[in-house]
PDB file of N, CA, C and O in Angstrom:
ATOM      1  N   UNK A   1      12.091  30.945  31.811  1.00  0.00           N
ATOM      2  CA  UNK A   1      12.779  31.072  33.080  1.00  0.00           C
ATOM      3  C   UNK A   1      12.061  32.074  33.974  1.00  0.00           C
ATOM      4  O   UNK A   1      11.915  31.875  35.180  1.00  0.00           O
ATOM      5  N   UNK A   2      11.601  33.198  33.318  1.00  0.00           N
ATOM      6  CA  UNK A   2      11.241  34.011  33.991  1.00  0.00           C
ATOM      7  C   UNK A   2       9.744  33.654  34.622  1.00  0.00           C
ATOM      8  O   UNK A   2       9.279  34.586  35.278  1.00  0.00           O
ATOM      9  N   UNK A   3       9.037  32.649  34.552  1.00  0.00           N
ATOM     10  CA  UNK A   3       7.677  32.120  35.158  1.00  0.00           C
ATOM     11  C   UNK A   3       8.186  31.802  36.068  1.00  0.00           C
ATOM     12  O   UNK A   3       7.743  32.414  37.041  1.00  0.00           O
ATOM     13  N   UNK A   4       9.015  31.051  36.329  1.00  0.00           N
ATOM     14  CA  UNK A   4       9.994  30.381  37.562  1.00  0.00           C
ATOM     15  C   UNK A   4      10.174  31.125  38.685  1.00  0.00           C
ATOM     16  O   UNK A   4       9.705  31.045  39.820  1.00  0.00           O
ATOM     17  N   UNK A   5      11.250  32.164  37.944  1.00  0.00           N
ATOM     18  CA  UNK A   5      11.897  33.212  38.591  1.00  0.00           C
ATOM     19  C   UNK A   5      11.401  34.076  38.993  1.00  0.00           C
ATOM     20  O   UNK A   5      11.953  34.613  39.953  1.00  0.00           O
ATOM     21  N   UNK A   6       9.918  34.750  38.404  1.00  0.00           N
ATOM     22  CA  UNK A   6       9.335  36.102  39.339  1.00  0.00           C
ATOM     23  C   UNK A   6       8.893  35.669  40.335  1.00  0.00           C
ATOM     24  O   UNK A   6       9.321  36.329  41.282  1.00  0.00           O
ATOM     25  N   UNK A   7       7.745  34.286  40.875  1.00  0.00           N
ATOM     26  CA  UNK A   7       7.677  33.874  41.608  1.00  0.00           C
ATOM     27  C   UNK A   7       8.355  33.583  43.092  1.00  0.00           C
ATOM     28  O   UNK A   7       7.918  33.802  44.222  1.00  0.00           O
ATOM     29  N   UNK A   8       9.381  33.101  42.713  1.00  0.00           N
ATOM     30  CA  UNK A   8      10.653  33.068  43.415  1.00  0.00           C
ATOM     31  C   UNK A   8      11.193  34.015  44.443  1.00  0.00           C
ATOM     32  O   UNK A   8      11.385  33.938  45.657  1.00  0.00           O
ATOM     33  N   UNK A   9      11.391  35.039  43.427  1.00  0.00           N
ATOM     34  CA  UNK A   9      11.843  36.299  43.720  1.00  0.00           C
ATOM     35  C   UNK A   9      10.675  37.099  44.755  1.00  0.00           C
ATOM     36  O   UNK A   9      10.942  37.735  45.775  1.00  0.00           O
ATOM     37  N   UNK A  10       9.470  36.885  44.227  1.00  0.00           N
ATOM     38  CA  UNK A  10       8.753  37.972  45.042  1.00  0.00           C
ATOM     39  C   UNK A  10       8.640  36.645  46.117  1.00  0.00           C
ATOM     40  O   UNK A  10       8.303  37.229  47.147  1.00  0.00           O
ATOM     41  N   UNK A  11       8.706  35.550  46.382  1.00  0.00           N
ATOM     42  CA  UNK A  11       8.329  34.947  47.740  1.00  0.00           C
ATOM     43  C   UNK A  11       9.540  35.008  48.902  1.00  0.00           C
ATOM     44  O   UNK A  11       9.374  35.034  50.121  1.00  0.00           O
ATOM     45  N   UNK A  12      10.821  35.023  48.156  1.00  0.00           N
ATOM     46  CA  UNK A  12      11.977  35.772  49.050  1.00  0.00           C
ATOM     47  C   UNK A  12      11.639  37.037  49.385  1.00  0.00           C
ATOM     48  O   UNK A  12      11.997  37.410  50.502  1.00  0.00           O
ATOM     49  N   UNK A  13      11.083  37.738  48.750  1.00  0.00           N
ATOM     50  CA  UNK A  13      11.273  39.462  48.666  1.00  0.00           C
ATOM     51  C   UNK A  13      10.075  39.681  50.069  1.00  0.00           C
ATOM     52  O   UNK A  13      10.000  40.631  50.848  1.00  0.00           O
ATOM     53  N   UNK A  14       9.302  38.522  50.013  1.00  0.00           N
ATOM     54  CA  UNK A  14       8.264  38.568  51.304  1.00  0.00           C
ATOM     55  C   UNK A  14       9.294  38.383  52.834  1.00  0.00           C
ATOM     56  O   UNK A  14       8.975  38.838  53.932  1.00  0.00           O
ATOM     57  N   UNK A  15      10.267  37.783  52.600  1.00  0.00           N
ATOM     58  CA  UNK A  15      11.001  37.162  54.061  1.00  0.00           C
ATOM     59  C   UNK A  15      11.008  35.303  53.938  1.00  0.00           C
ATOM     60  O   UNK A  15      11.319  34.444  54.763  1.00  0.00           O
ATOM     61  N   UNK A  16      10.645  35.239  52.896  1.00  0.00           N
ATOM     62  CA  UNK A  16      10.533  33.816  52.968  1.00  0.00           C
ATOM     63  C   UNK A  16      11.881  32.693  52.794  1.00  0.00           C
ATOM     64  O   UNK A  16      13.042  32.942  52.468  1.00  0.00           O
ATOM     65  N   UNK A  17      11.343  31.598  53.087  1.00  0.00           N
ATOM     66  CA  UNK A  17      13.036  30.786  53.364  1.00  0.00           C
ATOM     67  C   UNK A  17      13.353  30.172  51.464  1.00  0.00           C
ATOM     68  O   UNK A  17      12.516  30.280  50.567  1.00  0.00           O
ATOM     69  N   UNK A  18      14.336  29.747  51.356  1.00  0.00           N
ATOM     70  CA  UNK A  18      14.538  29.328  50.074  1.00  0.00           C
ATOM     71  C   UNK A  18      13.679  28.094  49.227  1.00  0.00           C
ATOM     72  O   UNK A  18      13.404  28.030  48.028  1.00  0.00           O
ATOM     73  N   UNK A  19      13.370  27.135  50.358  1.00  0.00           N
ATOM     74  CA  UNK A  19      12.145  26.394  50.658  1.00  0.00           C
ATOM     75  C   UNK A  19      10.912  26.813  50.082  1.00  0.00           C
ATOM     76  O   UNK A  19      10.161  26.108  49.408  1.00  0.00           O
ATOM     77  N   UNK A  20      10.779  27.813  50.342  1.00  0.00           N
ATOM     78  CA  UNK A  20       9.100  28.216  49.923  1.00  0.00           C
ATOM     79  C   UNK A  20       9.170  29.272  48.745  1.00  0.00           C
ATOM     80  O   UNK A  20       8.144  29.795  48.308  1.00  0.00           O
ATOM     81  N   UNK A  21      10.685  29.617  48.155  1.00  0.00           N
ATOM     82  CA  UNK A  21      10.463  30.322  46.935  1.00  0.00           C
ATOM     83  C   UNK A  21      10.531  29.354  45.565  1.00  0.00           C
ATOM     84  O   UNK A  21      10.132  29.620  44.431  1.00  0.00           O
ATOM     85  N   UNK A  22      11.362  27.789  46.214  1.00  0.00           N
ATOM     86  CA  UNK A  22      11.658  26.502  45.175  1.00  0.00           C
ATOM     87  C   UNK A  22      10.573  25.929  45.254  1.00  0.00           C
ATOM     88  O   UNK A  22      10.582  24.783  44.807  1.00  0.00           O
ATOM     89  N   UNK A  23       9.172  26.467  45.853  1.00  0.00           N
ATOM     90  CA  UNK A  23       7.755  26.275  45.900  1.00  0.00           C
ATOM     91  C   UNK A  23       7.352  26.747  45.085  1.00  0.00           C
ATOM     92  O   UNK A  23       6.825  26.188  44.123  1.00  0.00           O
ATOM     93  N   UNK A  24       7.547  28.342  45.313  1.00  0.00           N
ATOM     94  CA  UNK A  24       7.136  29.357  44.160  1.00  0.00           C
ATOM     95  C   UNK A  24       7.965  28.906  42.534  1.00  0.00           C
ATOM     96  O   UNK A  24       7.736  29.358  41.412  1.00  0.00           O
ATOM     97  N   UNK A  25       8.518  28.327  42.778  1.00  0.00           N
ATOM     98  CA  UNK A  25       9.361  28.476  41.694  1.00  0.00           C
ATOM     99  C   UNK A  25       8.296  27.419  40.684  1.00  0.00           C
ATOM    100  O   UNK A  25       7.857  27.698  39.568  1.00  0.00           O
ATOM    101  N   UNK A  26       8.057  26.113  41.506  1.00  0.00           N
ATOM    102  CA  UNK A  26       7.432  24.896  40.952  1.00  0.00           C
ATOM    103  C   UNK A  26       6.327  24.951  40.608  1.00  0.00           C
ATOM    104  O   UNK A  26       5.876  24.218  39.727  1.00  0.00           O
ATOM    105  N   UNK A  27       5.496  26.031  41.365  1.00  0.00           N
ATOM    106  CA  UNK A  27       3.939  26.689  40.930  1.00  0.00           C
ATOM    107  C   UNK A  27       4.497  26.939  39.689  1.00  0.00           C
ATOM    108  O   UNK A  27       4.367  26.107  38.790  1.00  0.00           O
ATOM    109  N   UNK A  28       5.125  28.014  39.511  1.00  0.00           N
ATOM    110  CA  UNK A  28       5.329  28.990  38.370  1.00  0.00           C
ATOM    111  C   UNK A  28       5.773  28.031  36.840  1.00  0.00           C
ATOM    112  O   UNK A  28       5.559  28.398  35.685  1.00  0.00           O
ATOM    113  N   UNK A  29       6.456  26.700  37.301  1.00  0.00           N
ATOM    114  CA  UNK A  29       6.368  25.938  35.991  1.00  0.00           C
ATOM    115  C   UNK A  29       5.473  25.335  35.652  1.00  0.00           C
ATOM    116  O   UNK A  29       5.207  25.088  34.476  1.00  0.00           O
ATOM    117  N   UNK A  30       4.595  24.849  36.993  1.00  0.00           N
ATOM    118  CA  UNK A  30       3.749  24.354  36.519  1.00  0.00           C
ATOM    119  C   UNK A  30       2.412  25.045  35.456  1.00  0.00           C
ATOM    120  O   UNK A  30       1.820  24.460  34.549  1.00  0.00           O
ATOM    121  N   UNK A  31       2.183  26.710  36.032  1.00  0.00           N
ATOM    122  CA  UNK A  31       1.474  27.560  35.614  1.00  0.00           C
ATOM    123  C   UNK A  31       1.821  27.651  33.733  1.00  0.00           C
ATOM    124  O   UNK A  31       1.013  28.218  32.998  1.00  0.00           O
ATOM    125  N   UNK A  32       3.165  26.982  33.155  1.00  0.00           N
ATOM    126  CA  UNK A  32       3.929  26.674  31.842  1.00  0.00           C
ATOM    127  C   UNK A  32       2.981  26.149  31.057  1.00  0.00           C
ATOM    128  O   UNK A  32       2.687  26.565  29.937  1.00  0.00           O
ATOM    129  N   UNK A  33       2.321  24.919  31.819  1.00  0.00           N
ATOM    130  CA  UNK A  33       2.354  22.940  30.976  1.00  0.00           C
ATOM    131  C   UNK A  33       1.080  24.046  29.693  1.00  0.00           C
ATOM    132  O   UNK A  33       1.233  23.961  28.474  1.00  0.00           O
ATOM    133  N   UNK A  34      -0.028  24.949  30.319  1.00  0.00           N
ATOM    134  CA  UNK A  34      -1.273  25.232  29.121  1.00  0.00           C
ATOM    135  C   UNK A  34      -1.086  26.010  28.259  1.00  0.00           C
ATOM    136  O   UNK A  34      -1.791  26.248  27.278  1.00  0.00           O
ATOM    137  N   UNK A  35       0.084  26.552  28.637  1.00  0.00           N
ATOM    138  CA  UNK A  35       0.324  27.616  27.480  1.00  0.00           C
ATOM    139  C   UNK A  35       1.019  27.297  26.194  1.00  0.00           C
ATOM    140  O   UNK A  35       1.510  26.182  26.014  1.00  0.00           O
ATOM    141  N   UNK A  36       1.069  28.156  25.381  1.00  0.00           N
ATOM    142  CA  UNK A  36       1.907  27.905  24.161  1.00  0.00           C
ATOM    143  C   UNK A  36       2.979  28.792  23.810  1.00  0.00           C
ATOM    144  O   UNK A  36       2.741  29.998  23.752  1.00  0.00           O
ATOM    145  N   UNK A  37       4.215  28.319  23.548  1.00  0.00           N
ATOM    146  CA  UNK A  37       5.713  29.289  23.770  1.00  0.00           C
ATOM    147  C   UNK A  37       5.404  29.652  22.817  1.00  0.00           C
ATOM    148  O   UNK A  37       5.084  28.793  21.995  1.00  0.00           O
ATOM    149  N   UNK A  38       5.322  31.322  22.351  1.00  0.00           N
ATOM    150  CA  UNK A  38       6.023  32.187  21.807  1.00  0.00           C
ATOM    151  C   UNK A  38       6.641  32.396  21.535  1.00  0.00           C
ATOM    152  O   UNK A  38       6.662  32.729  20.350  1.00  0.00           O
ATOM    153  N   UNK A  39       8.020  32.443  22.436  1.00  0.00           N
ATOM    154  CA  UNK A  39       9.311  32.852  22.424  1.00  0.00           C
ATOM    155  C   UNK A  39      10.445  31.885  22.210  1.00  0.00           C
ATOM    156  O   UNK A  39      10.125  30.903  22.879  1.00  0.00           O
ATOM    157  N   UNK A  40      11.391  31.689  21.735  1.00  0.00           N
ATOM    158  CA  UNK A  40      12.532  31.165  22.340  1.00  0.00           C
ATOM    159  C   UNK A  40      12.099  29.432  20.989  1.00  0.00           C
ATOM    160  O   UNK A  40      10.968  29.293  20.524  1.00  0.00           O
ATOM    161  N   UNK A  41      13.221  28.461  20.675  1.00  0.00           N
ATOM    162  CA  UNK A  41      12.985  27.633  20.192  1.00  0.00           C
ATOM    163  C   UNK A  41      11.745  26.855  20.126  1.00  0.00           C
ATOM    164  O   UNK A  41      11.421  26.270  19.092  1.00  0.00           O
ATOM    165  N   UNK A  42      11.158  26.834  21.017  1.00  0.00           N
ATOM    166  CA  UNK A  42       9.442  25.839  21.710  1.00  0.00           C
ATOM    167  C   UNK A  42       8.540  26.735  20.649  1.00  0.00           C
ATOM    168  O   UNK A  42       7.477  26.245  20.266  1.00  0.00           O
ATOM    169  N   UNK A  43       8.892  27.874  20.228  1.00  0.00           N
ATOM    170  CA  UNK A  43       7.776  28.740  19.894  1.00  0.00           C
ATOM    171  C   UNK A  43       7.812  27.769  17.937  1.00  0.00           C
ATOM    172  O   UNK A  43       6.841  27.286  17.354  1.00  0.00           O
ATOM    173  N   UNK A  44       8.910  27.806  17.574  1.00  0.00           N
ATOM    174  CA  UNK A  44       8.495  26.843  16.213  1.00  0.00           C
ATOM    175  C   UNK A  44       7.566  25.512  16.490  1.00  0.00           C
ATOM    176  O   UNK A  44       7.550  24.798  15.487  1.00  0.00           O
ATOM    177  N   UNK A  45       6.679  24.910  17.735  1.00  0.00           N
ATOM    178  CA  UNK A  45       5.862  23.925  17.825  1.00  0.00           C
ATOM    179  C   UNK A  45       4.374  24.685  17.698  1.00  0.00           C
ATOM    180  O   UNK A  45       3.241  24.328  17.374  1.00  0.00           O
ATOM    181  N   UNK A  46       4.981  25.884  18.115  1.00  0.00           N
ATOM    182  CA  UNK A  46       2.900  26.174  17.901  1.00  0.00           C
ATOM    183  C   UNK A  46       2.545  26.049  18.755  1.00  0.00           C
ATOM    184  O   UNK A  46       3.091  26.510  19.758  1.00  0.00           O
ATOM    185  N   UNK A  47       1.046  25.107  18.789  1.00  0.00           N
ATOM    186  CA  UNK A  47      -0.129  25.026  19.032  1.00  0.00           C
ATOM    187  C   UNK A  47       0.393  23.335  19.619  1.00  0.00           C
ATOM    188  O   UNK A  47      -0.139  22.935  20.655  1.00  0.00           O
ATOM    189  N   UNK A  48       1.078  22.731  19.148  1.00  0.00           N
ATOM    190  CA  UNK A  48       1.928  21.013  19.832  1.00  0.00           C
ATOM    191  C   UNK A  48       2.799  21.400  21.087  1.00  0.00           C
ATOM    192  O   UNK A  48       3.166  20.535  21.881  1.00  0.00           O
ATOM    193  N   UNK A  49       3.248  23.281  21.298  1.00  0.00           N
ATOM    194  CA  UNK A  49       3.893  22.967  22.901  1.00  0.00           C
ATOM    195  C   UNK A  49       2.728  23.401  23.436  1.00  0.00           C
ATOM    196  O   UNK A  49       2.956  23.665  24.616  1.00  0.00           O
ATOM    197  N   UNK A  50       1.876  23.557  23.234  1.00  0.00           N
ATOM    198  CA  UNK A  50       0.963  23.113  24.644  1.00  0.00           C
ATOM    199  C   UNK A  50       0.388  22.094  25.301  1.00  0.00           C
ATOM    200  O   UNK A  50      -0.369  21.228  24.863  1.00  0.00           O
ATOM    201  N   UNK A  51       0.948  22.320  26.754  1.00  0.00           N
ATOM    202  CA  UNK A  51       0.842  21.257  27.696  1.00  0.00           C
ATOM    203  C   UNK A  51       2.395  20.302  27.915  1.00  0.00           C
ATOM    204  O   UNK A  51       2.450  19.325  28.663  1.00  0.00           O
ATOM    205  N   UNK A  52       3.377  20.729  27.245  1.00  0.00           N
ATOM    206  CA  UNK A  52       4.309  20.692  28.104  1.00  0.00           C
ATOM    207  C   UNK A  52       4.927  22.109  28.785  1.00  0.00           C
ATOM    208  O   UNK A  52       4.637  23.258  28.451  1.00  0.00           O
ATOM    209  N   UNK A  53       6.061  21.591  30.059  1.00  0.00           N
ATOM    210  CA  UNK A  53       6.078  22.437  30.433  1.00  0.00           C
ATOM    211  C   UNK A  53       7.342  23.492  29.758  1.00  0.00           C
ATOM    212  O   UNK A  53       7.750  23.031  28.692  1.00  0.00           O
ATOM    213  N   UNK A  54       8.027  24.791  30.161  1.00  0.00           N
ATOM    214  CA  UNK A  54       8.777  25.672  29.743  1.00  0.00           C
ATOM    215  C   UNK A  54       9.844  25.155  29.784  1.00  0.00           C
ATOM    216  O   UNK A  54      10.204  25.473  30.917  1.00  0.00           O
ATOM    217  N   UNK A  55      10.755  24.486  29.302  1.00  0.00           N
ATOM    218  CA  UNK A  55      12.775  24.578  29.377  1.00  0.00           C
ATOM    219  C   UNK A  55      12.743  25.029  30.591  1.00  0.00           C
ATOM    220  O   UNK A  55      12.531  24.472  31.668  1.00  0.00           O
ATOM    221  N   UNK A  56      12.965  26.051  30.314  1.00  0.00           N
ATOM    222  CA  UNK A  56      13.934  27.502  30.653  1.00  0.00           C
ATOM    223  C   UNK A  56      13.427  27.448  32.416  1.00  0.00           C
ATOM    224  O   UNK A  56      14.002  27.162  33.466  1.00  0.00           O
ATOM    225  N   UNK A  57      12.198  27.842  32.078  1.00  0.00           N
ATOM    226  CA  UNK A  57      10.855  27.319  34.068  1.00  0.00           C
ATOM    227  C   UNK A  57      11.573  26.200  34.260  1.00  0.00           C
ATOM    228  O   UNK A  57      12.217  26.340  35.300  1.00  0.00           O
ATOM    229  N   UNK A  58      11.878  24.608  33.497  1.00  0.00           N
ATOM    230  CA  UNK A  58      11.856  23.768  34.810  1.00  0.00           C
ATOM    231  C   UNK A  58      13.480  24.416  35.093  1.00  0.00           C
ATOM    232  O   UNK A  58      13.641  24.921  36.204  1.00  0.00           O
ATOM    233  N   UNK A  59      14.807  24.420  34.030  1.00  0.00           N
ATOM    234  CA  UNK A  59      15.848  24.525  34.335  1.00  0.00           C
ATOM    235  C   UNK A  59      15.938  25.614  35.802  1.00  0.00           C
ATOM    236  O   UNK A  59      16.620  25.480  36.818  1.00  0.00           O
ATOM    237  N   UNK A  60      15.177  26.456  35.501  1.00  0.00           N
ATOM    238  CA  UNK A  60      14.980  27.335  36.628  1.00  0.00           C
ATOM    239  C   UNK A  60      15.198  26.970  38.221  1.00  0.00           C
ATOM    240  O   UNK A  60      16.114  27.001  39.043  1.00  0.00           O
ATOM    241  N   UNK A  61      13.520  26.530  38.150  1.00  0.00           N
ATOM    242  CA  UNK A  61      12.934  25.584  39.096  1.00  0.00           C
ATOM    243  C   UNK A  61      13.991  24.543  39.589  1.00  0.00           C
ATOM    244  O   UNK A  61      14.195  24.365  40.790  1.00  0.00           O
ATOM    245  N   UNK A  62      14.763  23.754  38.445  1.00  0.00           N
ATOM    246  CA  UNK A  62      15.685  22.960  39.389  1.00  0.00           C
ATOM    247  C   UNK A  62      16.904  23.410  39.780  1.00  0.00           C
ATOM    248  O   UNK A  62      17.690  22.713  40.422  1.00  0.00           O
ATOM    249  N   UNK A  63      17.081  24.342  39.495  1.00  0.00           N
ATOM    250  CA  UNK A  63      18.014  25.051  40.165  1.00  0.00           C
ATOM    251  C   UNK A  63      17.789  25.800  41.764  1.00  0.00           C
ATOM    252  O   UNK A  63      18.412  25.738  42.825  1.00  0.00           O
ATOM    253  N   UNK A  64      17.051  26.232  41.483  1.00  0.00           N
ATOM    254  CA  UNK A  64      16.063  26.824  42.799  1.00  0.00           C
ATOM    255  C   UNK A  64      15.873  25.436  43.783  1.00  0.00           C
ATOM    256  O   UNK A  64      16.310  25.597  44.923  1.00  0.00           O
ATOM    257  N   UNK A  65      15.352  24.263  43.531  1.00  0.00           N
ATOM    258  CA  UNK A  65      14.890  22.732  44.568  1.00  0.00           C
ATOM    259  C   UNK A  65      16.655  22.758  45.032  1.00  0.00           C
ATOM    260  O   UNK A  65      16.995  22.581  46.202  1.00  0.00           O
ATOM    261  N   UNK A  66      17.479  22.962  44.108  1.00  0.00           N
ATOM    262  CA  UNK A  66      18.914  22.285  44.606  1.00  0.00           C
ATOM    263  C   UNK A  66      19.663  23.104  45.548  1.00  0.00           C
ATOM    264  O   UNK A  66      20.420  22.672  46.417  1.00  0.00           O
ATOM    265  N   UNK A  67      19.345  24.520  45.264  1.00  0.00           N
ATOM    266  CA  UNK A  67      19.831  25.458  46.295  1.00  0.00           C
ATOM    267  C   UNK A  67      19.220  25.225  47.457  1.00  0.00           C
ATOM    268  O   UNK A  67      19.900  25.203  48.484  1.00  0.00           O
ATOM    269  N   UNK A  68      17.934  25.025  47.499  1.00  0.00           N
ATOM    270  CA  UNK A  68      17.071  24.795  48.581  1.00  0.00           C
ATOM    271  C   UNK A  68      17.332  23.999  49.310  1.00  0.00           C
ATOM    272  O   UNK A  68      17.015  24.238  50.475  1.00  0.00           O
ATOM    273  N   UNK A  69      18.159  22.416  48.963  1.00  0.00           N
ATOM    274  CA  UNK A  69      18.628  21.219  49.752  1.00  0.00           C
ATOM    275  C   UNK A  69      17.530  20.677  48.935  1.00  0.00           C
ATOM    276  O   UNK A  69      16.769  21.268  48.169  1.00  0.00           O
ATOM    277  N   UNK A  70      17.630  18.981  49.369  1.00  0.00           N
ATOM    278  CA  UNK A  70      17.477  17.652  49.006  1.00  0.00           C
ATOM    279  C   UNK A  70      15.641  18.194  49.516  1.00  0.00           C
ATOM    280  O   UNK A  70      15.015  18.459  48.490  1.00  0.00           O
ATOM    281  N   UNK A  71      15.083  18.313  50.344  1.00  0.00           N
ATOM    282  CA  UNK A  71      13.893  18.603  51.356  1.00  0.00           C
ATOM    283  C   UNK A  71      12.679  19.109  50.128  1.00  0.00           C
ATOM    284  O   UNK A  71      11.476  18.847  50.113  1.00  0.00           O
ATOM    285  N   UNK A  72      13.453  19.873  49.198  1.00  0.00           N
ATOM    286  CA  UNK A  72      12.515  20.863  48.778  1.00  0.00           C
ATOM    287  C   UNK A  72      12.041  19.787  47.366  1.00  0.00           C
ATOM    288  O   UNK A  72      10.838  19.945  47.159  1.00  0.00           O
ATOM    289  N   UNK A  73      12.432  19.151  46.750  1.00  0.00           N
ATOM    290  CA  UNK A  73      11.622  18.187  45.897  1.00  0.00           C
ATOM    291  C   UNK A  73      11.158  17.442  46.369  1.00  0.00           C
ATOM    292  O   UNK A  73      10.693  16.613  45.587  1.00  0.00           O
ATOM    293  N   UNK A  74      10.930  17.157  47.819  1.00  0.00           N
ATOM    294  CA  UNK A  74      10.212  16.115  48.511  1.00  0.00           C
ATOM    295  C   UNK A  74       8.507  16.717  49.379  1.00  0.00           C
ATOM    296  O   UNK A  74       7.582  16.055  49.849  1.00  0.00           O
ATOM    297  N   UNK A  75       8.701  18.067  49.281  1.00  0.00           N
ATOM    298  CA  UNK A  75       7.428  18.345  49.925  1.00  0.00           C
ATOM    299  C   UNK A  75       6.387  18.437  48.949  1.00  0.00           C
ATOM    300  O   UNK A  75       5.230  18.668  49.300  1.00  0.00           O
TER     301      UNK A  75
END
């Protein structure tokens, strides 16, 4: 969640509209898909969760597109 969410946070924290932090938000899951979870259930796959993306990031992320309005999964 928190790949999602710092993103987010610091692109509001700039002045930015909700729009462009459910941007930040979608970078930040996407920045997920190469890595390999550590933490949290995903982390019992190993070296097999890499290259999908985080739970926790997209649940994030779609939370963030929905606050944003309908607009923000379309750009």
């Amino acid at each position: 969640m928190v790949d999602a969410l710092l993103p987010a946070i610091d692109t509001l924290q700039s002045n930015a509209d909700l729009q462009k932090a459910a941007e930040a938000a979608r970078q930040g899951l996407a920045a997920t898909i190469p890595l390999i979870a550590r933490k949290g259930r995903a982390s019992y796959l190993g070296e097999r969760s890499r290259g999908h993306a985080d739970p926790g990031a997209a649940s994030a992320s779609l939370i963030l597109e929905c606050l944003a309005g309908d607009d923000a999964s379309t750009s």
